[in-house]
CHARMM internal coordinates of N, CA and C (Angstrom, degrees):
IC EDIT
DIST 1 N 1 CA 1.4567
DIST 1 CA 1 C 1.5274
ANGL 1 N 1 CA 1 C 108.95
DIST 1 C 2 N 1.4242
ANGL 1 CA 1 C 2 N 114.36
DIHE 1 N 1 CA 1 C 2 N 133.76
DIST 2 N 2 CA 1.4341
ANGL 1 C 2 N 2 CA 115.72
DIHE 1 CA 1 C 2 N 2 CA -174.09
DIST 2 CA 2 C 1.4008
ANGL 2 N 2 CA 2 C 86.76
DIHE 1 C 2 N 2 CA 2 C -102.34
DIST 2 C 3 N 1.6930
ANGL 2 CA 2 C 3 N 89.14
DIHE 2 N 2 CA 2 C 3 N 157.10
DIST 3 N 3 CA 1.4931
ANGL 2 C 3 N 3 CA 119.39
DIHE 2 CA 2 C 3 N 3 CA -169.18
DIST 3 CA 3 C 1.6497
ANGL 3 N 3 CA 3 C 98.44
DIHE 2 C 3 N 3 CA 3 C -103.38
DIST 3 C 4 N 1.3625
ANGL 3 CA 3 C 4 N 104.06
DIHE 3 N 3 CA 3 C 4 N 131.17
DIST 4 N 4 CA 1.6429
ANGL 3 C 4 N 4 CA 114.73
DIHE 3 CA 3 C 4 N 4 CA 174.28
DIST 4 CA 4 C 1.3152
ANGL 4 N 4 CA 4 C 113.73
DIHE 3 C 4 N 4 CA 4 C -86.86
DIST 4 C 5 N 1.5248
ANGL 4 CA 4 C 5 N 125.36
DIHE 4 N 4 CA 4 C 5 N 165.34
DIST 5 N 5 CA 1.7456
ANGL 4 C 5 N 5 CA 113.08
DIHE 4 CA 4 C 5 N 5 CA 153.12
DIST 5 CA 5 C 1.1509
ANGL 5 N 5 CA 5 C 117.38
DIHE 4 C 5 N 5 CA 5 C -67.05
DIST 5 C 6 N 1.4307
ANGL 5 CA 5 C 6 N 145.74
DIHE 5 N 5 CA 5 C 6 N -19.72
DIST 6 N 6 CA 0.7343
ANGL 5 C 6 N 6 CA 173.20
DIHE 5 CA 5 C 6 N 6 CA 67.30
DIST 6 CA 6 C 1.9583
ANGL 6 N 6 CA 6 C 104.55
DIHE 5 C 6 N 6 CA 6 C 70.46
DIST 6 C 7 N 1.4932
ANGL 6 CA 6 C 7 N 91.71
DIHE 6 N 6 CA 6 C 7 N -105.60
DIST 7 N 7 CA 1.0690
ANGL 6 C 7 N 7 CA 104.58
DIHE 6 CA 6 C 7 N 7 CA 168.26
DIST 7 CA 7 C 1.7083
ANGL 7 N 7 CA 7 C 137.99
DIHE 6 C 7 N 7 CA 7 C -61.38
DIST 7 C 8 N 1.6322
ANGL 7 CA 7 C 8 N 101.76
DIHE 7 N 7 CA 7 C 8 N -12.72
DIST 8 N 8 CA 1.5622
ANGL 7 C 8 N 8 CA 115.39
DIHE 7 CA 7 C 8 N 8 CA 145.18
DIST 8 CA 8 C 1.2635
ANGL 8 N 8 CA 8 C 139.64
DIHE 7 C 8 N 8 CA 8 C -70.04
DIST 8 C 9 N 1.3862
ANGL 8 CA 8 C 9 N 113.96
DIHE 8 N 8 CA 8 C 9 N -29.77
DIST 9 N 9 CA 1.2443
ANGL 8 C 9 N 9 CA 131.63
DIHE 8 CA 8 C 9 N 9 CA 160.51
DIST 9 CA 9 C 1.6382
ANGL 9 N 9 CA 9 C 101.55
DIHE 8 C 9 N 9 CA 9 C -64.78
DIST 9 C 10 N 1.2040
ANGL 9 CA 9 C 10 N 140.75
DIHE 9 N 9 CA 9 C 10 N -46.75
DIST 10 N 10 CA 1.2704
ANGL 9 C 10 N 10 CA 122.48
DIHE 9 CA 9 C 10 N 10 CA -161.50
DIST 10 CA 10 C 1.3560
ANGL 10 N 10 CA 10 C 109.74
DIHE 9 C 10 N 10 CA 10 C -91.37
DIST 10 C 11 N 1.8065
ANGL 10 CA 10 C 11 N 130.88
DIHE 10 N 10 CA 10 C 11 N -16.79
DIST 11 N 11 CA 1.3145
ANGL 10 C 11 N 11 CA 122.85
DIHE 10 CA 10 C 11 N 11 CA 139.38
DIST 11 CA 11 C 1.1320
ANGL 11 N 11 CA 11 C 129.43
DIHE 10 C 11 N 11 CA 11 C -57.68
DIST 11 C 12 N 1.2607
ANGL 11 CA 11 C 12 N 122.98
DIHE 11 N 11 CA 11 C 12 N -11.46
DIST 12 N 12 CA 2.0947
ANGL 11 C 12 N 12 CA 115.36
DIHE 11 CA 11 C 12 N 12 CA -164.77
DIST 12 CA 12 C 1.9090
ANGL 12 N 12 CA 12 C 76.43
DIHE 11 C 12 N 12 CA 12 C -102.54
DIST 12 C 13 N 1.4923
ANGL 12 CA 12 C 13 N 145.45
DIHE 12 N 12 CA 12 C 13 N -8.50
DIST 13 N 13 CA 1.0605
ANGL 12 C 13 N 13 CA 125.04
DIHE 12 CA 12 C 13 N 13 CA -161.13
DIST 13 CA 13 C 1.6195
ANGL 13 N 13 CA 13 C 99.68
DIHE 12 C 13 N 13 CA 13 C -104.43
DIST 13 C 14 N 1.4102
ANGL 13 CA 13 C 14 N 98.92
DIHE 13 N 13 CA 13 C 14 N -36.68
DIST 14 N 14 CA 1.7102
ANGL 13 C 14 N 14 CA 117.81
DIHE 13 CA 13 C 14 N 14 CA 167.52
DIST 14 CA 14 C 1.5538
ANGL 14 N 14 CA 14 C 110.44
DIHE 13 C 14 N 14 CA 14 C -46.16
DIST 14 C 15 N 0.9090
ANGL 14 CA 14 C 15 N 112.10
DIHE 14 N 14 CA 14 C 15 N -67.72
DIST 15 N 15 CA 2.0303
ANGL 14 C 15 N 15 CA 132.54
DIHE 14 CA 14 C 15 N 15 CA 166.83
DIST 15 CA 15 C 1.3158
ANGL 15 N 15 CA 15 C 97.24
DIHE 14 C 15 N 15 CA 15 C -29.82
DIST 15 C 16 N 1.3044
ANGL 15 CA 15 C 16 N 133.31
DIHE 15 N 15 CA 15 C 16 N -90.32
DIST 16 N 16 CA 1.5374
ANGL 15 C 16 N 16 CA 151.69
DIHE 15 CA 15 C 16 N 16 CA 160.88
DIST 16 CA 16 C 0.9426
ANGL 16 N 16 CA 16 C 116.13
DIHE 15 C 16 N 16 CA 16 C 11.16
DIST 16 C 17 N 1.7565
ANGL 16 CA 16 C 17 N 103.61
DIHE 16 N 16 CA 16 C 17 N -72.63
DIST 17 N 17 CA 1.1145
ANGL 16 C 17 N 17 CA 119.34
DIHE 16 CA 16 C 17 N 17 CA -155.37
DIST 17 CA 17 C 1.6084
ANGL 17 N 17 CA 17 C 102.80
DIHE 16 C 17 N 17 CA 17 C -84.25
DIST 17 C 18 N 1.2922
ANGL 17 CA 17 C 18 N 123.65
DIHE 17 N 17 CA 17 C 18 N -4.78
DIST 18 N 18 CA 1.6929
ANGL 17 C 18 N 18 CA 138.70
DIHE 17 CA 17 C 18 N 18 CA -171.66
DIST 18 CA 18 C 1.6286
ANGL 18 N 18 CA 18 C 105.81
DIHE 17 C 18 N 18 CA 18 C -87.96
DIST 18 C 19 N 1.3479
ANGL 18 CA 18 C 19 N 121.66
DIHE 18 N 18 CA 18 C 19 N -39.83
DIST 19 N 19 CA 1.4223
ANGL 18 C 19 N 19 CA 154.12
DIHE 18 CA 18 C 19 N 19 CA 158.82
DIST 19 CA 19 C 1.3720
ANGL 19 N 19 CA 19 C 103.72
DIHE 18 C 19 N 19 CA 19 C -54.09
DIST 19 C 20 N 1.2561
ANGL 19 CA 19 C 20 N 122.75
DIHE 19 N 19 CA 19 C 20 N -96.83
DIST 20 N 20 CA 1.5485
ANGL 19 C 20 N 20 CA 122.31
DIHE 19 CA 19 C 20 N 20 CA -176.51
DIST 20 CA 20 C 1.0672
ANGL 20 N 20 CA 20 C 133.70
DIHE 19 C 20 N 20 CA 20 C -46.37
DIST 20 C 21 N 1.4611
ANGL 20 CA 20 C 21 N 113.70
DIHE 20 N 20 CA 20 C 21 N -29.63
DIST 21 N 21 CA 1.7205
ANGL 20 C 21 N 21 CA 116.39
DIHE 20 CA 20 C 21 N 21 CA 174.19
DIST 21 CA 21 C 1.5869
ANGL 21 N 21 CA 21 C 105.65
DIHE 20 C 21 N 21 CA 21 C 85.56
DIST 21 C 22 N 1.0064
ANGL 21 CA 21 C 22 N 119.69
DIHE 21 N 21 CA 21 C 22 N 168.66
DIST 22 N 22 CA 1.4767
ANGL 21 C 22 N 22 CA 136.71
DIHE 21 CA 21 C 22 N 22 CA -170.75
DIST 22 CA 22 C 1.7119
ANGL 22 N 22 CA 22 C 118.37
DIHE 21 C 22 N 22 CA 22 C -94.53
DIST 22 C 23 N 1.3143
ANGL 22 CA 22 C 23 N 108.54
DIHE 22 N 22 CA 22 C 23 N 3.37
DIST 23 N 23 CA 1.1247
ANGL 22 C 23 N 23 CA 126.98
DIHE 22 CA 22 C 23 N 23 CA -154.34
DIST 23 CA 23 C 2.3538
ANGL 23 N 23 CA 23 C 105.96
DIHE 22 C 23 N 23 CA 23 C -63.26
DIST 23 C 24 N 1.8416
ANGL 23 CA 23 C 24 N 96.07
DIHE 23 N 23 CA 23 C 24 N -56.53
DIST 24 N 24 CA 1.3967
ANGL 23 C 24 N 24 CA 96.37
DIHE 23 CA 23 C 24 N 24 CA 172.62
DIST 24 CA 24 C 1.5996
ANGL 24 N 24 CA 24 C 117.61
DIHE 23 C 24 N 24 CA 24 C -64.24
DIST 24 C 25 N 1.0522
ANGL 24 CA 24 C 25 N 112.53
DIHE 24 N 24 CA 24 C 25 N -40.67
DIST 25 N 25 CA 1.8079
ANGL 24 C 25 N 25 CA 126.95
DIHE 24 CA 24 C 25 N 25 CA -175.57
DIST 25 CA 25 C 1.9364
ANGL 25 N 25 CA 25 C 105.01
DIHE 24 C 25 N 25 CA 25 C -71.76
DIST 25 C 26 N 1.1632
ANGL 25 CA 25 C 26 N 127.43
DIHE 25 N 25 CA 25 C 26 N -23.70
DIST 26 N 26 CA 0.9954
ANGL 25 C 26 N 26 CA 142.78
DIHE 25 CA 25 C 26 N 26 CA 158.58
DIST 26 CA 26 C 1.9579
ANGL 26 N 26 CA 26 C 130.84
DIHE 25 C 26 N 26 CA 26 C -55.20
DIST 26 C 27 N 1.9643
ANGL 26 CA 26 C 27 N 84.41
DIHE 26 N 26 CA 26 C 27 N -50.35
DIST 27 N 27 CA 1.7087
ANGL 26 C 27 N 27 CA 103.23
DIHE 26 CA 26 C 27 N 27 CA 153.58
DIST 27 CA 27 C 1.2370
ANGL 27 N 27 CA 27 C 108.11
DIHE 26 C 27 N 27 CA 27 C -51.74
DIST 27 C 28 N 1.6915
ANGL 27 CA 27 C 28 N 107.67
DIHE 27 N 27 CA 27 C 28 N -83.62
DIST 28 N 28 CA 1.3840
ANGL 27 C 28 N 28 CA 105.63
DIHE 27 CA 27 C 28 N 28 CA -162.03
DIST 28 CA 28 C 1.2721
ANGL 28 N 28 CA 28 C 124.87
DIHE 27 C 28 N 28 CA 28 C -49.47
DIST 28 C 29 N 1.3885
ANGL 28 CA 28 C 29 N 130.63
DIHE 28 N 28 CA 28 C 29 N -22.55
DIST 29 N 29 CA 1.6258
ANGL 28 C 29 N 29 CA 131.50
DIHE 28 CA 28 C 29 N 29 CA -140.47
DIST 29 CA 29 C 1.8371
ANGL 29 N 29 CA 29 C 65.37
DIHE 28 C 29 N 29 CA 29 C -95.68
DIST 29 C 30 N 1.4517
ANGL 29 CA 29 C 30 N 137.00
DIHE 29 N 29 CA 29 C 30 N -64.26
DIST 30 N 30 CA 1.5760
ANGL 29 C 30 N 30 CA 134.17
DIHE 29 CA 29 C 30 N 30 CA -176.94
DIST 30 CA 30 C 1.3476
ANGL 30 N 30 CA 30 C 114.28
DIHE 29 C 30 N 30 CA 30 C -37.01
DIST 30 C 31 N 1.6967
ANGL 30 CA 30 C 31 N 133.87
DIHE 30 N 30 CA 30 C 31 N -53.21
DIST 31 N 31 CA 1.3651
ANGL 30 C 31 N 31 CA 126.64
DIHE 30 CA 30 C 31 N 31 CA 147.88
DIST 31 CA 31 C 1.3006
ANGL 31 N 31 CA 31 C 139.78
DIHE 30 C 31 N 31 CA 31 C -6.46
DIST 31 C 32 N 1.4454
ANGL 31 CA 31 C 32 N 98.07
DIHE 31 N 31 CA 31 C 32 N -75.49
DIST 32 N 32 CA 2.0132
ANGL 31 C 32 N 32 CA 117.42
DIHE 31 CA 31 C 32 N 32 CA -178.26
DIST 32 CA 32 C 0.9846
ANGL 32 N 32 CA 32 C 91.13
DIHE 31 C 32 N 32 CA 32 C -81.56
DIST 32 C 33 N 1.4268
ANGL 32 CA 32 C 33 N 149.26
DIHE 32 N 32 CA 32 C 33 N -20.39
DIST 33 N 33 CA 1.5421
ANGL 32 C 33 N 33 CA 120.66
DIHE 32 CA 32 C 33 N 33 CA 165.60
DIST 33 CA 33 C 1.3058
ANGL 33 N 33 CA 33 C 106.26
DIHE 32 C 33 N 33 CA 33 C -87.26
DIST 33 C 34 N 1.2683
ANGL 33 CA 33 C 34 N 149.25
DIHE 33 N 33 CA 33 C 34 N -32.23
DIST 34 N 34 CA 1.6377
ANGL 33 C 34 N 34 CA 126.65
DIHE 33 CA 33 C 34 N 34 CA 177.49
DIST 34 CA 34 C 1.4415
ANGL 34 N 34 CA 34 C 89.87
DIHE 33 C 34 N 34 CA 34 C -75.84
DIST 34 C 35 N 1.4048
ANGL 34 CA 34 C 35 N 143.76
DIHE 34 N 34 CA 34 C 35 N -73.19
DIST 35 N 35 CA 1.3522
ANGL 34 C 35 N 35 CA 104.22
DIHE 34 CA 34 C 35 N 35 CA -174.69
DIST 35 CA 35 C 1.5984
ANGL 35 N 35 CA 35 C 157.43
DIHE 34 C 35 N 35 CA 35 C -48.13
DIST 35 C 36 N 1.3983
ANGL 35 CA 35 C 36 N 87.78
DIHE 35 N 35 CA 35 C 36 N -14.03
DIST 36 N 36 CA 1.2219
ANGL 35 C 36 N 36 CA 117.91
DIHE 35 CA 35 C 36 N 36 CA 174.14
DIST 36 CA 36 C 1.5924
ANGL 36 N 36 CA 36 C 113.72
DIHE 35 C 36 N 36 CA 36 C -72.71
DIST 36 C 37 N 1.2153
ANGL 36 CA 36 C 37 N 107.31
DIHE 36 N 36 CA 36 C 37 N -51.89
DIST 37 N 37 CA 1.8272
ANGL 36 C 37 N 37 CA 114.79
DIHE 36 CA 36 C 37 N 37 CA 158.37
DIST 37 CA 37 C 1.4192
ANGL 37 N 37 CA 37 C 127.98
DIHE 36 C 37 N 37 CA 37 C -41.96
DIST 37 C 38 N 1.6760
ANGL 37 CA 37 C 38 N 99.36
DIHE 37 N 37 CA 37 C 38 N -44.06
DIST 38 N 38 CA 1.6084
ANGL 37 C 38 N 38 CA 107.88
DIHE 37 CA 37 C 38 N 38 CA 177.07
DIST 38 CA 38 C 1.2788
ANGL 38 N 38 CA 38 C 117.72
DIHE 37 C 38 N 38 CA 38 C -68.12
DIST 38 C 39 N 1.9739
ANGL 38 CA 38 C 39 N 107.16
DIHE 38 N 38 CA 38 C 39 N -54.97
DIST 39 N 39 CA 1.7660
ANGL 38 C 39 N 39 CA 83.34
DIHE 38 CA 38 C 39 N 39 CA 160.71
DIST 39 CA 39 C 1.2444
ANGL 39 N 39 CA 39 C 147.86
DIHE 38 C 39 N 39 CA 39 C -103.12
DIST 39 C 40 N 1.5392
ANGL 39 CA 39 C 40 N 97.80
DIHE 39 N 39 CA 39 C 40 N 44.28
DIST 40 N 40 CA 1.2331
ANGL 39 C 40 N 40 CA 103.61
DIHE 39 CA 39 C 40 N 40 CA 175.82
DIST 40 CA 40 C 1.5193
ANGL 40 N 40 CA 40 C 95.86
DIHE 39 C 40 N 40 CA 40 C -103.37
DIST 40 C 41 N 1.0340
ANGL 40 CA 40 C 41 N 136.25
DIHE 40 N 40 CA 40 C 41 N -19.54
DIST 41 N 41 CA 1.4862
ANGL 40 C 41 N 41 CA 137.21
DIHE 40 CA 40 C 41 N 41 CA 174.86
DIST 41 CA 41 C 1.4150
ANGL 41 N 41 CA 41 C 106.92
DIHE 40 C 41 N 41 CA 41 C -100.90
DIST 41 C 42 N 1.1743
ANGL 41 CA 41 C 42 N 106.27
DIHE 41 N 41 CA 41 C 42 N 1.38
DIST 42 N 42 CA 1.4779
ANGL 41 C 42 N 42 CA 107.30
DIHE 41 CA 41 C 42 N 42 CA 145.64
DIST 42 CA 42 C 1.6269
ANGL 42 N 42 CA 42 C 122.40
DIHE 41 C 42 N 42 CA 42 C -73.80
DIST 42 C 43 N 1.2303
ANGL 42 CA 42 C 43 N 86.65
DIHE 42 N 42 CA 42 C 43 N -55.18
DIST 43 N 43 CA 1.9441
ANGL 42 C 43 N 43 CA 84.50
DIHE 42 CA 42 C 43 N 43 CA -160.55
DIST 43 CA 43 C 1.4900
ANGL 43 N 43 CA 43 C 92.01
DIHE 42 C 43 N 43 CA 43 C -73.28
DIST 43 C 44 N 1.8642
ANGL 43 CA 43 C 44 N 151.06
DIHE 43 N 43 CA 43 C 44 N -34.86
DIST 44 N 44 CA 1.0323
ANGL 43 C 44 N 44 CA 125.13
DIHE 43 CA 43 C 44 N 44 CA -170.54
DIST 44 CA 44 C 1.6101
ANGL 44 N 44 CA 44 C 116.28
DIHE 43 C 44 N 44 CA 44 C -65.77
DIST 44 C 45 N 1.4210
ANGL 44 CA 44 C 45 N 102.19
DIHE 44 N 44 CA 44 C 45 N -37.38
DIST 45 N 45 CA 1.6727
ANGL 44 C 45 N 45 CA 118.20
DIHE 44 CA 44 C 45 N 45 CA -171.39
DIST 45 CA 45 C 2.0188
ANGL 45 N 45 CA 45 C 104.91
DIHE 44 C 45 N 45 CA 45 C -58.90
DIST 45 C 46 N 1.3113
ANGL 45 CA 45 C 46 N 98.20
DIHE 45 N 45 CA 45 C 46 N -20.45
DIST 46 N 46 CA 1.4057
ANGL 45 C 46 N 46 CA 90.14
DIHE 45 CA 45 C 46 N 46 CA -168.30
DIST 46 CA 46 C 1.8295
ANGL 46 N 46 CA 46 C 139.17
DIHE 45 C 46 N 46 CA 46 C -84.13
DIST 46 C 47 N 1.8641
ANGL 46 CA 46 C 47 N 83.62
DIHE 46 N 46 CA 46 C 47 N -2.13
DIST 47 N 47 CA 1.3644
ANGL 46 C 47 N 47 CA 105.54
DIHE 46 CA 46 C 47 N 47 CA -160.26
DIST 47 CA 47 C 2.0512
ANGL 47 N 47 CA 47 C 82.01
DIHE 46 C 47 N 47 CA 47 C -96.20
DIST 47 C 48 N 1.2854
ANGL 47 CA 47 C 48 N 121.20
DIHE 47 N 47 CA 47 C 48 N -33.56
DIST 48 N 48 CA 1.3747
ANGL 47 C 48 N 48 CA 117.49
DIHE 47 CA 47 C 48 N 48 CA 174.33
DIST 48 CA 48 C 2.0072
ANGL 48 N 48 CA 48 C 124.41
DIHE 47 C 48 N 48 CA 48 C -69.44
DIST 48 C 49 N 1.6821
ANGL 48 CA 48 C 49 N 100.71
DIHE 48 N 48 CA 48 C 49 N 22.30
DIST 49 N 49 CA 1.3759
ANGL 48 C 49 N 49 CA 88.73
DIHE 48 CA 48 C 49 N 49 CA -166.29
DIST 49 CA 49 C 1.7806
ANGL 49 N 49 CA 49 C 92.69
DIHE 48 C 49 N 49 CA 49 C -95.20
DIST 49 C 50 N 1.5511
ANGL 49 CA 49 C 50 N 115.59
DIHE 49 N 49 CA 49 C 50 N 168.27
DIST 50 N 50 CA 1.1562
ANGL 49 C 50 N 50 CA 132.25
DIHE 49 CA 49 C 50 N 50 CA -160.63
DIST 50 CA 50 C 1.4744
ANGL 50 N 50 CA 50 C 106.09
DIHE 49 C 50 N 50 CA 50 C -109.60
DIST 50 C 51 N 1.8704
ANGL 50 CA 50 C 51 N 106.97
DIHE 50 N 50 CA 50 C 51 N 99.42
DIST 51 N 51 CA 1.7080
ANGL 50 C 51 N 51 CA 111.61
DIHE 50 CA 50 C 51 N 51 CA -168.05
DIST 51 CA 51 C 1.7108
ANGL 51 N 51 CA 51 C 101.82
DIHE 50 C 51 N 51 CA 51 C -89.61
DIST 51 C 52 N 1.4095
ANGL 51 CA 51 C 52 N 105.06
DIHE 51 N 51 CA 51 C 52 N 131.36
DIST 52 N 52 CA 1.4683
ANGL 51 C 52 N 52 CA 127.58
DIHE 51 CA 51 C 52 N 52 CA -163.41
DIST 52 CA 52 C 1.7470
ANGL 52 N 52 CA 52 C 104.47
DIHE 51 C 52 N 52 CA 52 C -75.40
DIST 52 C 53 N 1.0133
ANGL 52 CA 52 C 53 N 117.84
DIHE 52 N 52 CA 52 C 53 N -4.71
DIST 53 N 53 CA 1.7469
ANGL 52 C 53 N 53 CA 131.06
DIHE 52 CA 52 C 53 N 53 CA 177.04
DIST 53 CA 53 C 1.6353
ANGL 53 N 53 CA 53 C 116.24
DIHE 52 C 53 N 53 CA 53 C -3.29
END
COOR INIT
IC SEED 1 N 1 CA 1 C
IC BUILD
């Protein structure tokens, strides 16, 4: 079986990622979900506001 770049790239990232730990990707994935919460409780909360007409 020949080896692709391909499929070398996704072992040297496997390796890496075994080494480095989950620690930055762990931040971010915590980020886009609290922001992700805010506007999502944004856009439902917004259709309940009280127009002064």
């Amino acid at each position: 079986m020949d080896h692709t770049p391909v499929t070398d790239w996704i072992n040297e990232a496997a390796s890496a990622a075994e080494k480095q730990g989950s620690g930055d990707l762990l931040r971010v994935v915590l980020i886009v979900m609290f922001f992700g919460c805010i506007l999502t409780a944004w856009f439902l909360l917004r259709g309940y506001r009280q127009k002064d007409d």
